[in-house]
C-alpha positions in Angstrom: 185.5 99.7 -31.0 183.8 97.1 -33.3 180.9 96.8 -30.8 180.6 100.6 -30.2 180.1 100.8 -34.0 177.7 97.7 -34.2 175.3 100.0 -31.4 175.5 102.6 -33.5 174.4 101.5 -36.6 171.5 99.2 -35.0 170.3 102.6 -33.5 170.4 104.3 -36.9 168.8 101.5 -38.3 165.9 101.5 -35.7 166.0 105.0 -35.9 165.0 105.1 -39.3 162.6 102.3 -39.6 160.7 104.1 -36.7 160.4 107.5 -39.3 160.7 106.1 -43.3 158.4 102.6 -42.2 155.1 104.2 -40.2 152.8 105.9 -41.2 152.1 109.6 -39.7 149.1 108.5 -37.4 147.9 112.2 -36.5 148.4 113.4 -40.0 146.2 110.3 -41.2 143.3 110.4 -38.6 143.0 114.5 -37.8 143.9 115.5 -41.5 143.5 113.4 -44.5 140.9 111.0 -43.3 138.3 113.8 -42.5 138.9 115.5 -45.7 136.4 115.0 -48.0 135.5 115.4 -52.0 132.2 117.1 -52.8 130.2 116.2 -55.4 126.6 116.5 -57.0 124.4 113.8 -58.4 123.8 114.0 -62.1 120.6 112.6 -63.2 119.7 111.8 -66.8 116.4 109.5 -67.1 117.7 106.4 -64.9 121.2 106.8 -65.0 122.7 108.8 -61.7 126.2 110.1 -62.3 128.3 112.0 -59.3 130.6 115.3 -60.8 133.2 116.1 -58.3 133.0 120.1 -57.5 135.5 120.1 -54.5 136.6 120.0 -51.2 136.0 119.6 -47.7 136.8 118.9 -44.3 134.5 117.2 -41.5 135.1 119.3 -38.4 132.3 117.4 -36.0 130.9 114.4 -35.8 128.4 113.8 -32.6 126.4 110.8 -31.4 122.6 111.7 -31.7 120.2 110.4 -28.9 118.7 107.4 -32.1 122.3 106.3 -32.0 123.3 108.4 -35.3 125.8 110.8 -35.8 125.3 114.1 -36.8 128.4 115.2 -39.1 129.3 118.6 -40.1 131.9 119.7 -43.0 133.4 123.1 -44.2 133.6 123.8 -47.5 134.0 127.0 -50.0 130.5 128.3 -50.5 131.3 128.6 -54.2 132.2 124.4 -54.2 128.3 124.0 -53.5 126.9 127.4 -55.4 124.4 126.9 -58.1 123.0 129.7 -60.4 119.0 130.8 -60.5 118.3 128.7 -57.8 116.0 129.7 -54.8 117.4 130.2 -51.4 114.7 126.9 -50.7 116.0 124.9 -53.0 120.0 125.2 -52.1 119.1 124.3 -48.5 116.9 121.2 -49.3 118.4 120.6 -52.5 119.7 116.4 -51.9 121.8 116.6 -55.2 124.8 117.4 -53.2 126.8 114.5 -51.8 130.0 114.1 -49.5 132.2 111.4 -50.5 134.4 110.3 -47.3 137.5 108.1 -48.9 138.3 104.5 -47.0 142.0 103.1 -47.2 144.0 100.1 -46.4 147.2 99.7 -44.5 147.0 103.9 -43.8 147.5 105.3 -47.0 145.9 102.9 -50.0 143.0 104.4 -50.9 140.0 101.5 -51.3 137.1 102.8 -52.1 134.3 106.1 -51.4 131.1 105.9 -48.7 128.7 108.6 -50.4 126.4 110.4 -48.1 123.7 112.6 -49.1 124.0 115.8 -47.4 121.9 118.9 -47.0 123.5 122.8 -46.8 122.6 124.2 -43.3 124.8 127.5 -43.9 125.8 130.1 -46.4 127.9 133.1 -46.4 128.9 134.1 -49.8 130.8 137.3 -48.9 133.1 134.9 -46.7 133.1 132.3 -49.0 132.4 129.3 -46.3 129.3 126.9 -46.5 128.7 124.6 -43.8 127.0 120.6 -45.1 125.4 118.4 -42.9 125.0 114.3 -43.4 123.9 111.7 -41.0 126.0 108.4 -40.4 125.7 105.5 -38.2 128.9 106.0 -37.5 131.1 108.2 -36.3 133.4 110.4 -38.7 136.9 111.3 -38.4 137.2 114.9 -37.5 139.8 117.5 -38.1 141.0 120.1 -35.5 140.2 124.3 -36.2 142.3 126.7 -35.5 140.6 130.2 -35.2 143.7 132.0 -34.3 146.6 130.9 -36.1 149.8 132.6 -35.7 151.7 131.9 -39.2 154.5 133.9 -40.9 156.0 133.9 -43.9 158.1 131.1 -44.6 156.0 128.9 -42.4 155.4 125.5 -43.7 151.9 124.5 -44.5 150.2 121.5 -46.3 146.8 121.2 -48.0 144.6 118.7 -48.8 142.4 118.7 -52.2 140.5 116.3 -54.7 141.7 118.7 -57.9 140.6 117.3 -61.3 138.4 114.8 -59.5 140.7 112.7 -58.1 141.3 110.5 -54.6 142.7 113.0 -52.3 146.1 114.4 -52.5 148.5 116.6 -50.4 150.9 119.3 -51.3 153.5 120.9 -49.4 154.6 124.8 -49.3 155.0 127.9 -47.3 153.4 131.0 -46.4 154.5 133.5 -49.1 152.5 136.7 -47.7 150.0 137.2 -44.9 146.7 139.4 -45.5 147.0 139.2 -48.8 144.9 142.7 -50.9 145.3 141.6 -54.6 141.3 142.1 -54.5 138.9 142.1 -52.3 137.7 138.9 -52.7 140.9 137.2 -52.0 141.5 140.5 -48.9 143.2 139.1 -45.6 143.9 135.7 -47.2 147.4 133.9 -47.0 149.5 133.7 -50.3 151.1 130.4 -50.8 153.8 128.1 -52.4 151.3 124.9 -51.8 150.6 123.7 -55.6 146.7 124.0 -56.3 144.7 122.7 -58.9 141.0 123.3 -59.8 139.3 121.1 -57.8 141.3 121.3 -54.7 138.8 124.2 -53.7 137.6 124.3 -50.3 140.1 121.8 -49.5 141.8 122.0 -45.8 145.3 123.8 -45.2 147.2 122.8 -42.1 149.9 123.8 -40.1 151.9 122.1 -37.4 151.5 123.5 -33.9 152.3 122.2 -30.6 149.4 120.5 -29.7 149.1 118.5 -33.3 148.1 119.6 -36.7 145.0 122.1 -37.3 143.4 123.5 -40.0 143.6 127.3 -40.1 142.1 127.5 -44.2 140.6 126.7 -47.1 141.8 126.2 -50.5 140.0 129.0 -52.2 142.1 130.2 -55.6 145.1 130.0 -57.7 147.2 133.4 -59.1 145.7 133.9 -62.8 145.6 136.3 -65.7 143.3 136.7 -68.2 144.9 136.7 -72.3 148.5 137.2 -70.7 150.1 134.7 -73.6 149.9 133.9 -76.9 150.1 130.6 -78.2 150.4 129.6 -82.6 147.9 128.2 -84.0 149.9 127.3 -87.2 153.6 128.2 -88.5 152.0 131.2 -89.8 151.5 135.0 -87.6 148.6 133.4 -86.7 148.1 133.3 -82.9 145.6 133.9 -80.1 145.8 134.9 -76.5 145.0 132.6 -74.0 144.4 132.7 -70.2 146.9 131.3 -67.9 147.2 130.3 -64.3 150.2 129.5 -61.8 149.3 127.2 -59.8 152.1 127.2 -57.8 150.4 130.7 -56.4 147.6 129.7 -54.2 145.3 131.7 -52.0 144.0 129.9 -48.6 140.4 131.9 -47.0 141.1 132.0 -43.2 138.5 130.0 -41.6 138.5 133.1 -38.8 136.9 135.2 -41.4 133.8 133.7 -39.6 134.5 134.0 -36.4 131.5 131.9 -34.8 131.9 129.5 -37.5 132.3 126.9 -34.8 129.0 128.2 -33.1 126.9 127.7 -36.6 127.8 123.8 -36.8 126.1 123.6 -33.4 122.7 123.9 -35.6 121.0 120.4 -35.0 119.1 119.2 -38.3 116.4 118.5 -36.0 115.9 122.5 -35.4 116.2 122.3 -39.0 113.0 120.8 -39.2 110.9 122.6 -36.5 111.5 125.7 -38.8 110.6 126.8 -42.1 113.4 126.8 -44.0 112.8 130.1 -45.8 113.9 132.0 -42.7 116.7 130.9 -42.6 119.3 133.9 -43.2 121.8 133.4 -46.1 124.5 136.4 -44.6 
């Protein structure tokens, strides 16, 4: 009896060193690794400065025939959207830089590789923008899924850089499919996954049976405008501010596009046989 119990607690044991003391391999190299923050280059006289504006996700990475890599990423088109500025100037514009996150033993974050990165596609009514960087070499890629069969109460996960920080990953369910609150947000999912500003254009994942792919992007959190007041003083005195719950997120299907896959096929070398003011922004 004392042996069979001895087995069974050496089994536990190994059992649960084998789940609490690894790291999630697949999660690490298809989903957080490619996730990246994006961010523009400030430039004041001689001092460069890079403001975080959001998230993305590196969905190819290909050897080039110089021995390069040509990387592509996904992002919200309103991460990377710049007001009066030409079409020209948004496609060439070098201010825009993908910062890819390196870590230690799996998860300790150690430091950023910045790569300048030029945007090769727009769609504003979708709200997907496609960047482009070259590396020597190659990227960590996450896995699309352009047919994603989720429910509600389905668990999810995204990925995000909100407030400017390392990347980070919250967990929470599907809390209405095709969501119509407005037209902007039409035919999204509604979820529990905590969102902060930031975190836009940032991947959401689900679990299927061939590994984890990325079926959205962090695109918005549930707000009001002037729905509370808040004192200003012991007196009547008060004001009414805005507020957001950003426990209420709204992830853009990536199949809002459906070729989206077919548009990061666009080589930057074509990109340079052409002028770029032909290029359609849809």
């Amino acid at each position: 009896m004392d042996k069979i119990f001895l087995v069974l607690v050496l089994v536990n044991f190994c059992t649960l060193k084998a789940f609490s003391g690894e790291p999630d391999k697949e999660f690490h190299e298809h989903c957080l690794y490619p996730t990246v923050m994006i961010t523009e280059m400030e430039i004041s006289g001689e001092e460069k400065k890079l403001s975080s504006k959001g998230t993305g996700l590196i969905i190819k990475s290909e050897k080039t025939i110089d021995g390069k890599y040509d990387n592509f990423v996904i992002t919200c088109d309103h991460v990377i959207l710049k007001e009066n500025t030409s079409i020209l100037s948004l496609l060439t514009n070098p201010s825009i830089v993908v910062r890819k996150a390196n870590y230690v033993n799996w998860s300790v974050f150690e430091d950023f590789s910045d790569f300048d990165c030029k945007i090769i596609y727009r769609n504003v009514q979708a709200d997907i923008a496609i960047l482009y960087f070259e590396s020597d070499e190659k990227m960590p890629v996450g896995e699309i899924d352009m047919s994603p069969k989720l429910y509600i109460g389905n668990d999810i996960f995204r990925i995000g850089c909100g407030l400017g920080e390392v990347m980070k990953t919250d967990y929470g369910k599907i809390t209405a499919v095709k969501h119509d609150m407005s037209e902007t947000l039409k035919g999204g999912y509604r979820t529990s996954t905590p969102t902060i500003m930031g975190d836009s254009g940032g991947p959401a994942f689900h679990k299927t049976e061939t590994g984890y792919k990325c079926f959205g992007l962090s695109q918005a959190v549930r707000g009001g405008a002037f729905e509370s007041k808040v004192a200003l003083s012991e007196g009547h005195l008060s004001v009414l501010v805005p507020y957001y719950a950003y426990h209420i997120s709204f992830i853009l299907p990536l199949n809002r596009v459906p070729d989206l896959l077919d548009k990061s096929q666009k080589k930057i070398v074509e990109l340079k046989m052409i002028d770029l003011k032909e290029i359609p922004i849809p």
